[in-house]
Structures are given as C-alpha cells and as structure tokens.
N, C-alpha and C positions, 0 to 999 in steps of 0.2 A: 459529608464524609469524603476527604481527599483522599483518604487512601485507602485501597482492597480490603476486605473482609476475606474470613476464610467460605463466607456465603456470596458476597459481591463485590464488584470490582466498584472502586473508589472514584472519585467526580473525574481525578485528574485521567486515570485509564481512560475512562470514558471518550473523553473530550480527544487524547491523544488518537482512539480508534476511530472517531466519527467524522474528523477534521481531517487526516488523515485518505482514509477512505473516502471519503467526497471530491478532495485534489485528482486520488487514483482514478476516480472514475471522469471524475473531468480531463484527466490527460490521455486519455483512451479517445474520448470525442476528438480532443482535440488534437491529439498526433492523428485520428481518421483526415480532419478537416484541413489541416494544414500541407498536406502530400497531393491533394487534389483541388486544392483551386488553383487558377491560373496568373492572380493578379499579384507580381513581383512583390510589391511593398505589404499588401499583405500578407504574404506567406512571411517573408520575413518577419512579422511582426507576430505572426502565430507560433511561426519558430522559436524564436525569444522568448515568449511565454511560456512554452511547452518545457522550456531548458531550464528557464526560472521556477515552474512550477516542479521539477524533476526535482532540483537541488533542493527546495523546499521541502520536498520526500525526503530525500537523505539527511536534511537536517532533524526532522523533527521524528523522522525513525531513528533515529540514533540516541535523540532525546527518550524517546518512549520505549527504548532495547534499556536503556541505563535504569530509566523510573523501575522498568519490570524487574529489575533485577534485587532494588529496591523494597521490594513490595512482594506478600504473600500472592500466591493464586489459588485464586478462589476453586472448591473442589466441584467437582464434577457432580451432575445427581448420580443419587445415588443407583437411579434405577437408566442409567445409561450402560448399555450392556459392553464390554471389554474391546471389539470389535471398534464398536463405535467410538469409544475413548484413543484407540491409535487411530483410526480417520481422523479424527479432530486434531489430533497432536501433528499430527503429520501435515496435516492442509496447515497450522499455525506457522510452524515451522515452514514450509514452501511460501507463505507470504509473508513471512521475515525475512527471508533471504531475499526473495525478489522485492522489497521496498530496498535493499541495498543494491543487489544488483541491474534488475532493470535502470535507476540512475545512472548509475557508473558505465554500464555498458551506451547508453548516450553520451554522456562525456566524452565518452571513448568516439564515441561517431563525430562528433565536434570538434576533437583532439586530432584526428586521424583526416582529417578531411583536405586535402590541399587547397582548399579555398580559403582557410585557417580564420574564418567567421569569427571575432571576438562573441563571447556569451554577455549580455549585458543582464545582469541578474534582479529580472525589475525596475532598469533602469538605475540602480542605485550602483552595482561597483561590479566592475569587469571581472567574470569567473579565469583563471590561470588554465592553461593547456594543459593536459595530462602529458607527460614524456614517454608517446609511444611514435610509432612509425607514420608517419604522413606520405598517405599513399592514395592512388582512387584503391587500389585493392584493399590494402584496410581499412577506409573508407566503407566498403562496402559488405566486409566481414563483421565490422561492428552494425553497419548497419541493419543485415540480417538477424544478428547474435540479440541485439536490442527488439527487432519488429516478435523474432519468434517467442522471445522471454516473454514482453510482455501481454502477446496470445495467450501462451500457456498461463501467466498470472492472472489472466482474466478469467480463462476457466476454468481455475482453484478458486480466485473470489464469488466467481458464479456457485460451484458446489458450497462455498462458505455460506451465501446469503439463503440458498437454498436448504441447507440444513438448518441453517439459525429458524427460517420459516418451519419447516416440519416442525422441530420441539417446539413453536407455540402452538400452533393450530393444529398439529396431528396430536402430538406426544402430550402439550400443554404441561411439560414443567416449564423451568424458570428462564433460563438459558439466554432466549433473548430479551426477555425484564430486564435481568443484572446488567444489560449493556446497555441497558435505555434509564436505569433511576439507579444510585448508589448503593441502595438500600434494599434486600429483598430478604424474606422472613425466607431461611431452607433454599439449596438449591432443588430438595427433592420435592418440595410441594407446586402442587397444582396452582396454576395462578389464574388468577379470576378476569373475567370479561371487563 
C-alpha cells in the first residue's frame, strides 16, 4: 500500500519519515563532531557533509509536505484523549517547520560567513549563496539562530519518539505499528506482541 489509509499511513509516508529522521539524527552527531575536532581537513569535510546532508532535509521535506498534502491522514485512536490529540498536532507541526527552518537557517550561516566557503553538495554541484548580509556578526546571528533551532528540534523529536514508545508499551494501541508496516487493522485496537 503506497498510499495512507484512513487506519495507516501508506509505504511511501513511511519511508519519507524514517529516511528522513535518521539524516536528522545523524546531523545532530554530526554538527556535535564537526565543531570539535581540531584537524583542518577534516572538519572541512565534516562540514560539507553536514550542509549536504541539511539540503538533503530540505529536499526531501518539501517532497514529503507535497505527498502529505496529497494523501489522507490517517485518524487518531480513538481512545487518545483530546489533550493528547493537540500535543501530537502541535510537536508534528514544530517538526515541520523545523525540517525547513533548521536547513535554511545553515544556509544562512554559510551565506552570511565572510569566508564565503562554496557548499559542495556531495560533491556533485556547488549550493548558490543566499542574498543576505556577509558579516562575522551575521555570521554569527545565524549561527546561534541555527545551533539553538536545532536544540529545541531535538527535544520535540525527543518528546516525539518518546510518546510514539508510551502508546506501544504503556497505552499498546497502534500508533507506532502504522509507522513501522502500511497496513494496520483500527487505529483503536490493541496490537499484539
């Protein structure tokens, strides 16, 4: 099933959240690791990666904002209490926005830098400057604007994975089945060991 059900989300959802979310959490490592080592050539090359791997966010959430909009969403159980329906909506929503804006705000660091470091985007084709101020101070406005975004997106994903874990093992409805198999019988039923 490629596409959502009004019980589960469809192969492609899927794929676009868990591909997705695995880059996220590897650029979290990897903007840690690339600020703290001291060896010039690597950092450079960490850096690159990290900017390649940013755009690769913005690409492929822009594709999965278009699919979504595409596509049914699947409903809520039923026995998810009203409370907990706007927490959920609302942490989706803050990690929507932040797979847009945490990239962009790097761009922006990139763009803004007067050392004007071309982006080599995997090695394949040179990322374009954004047309903002090239300064060390906006340099370093974006660079905060970017370090603290993606803090806080880290722990809204943190509450994200943390609630996905409560509804299987606390609550055990469905919640994080539908994001692991296309196919799930009810979001309100109990799912099995």
């Amino acid at each position: 099933m490629l596409r959502n059900s009004r019980d589960s989300f469809g192969l492609v959802s899927i794929l676009f959240h868990w591909i997705i979310a695995l880059i996220f959490l590897g650029q979290i490592f990897l903007g840690y690791l690339m600020v703290r080592t001291s060896d010039f050539t690597l950092q450079f090359n960490l850096f690159q990666w990290h900017k390649s791997f940013g755009f690769l966010i913005l690409g492929l959430s822009a594709l999965r904002l278009i699919w979504k909009f595409l596509n049914v969403r699947p409903r809520d159980p039923e026995t998810m209490p009203p409370i907990e329906r706007v927490a959920a909506h609302a942490a989706h929503v803050l990690l929507y926005l932040s797979l847009f804006i945490v990239p962009l705000t790097g761009w922006a660091v990139a763009s803004s830098s007067p050392l004007q470091i071309p982006t080599f985007m995997f090695n394949l084709l040179v990322v374009p400057q954004l047309p903002i101020t090239i300064s060390d101070s906006a340099e370093a406005f974006w660079s905060a604007s970017h370090a603290w975004l993606a803090y806080l997106s880290s722990v809204v994903a943190a509450a994200h994975i943390l609630a996905a874990l409560h509804h299987h093992f606390w609550k055990r409805d469905a919640i994080l089945i539908r994001m692991l198999r296309s196919r799930v019988v009810g979001t309100g039923s109990k799912h099995a060991n």
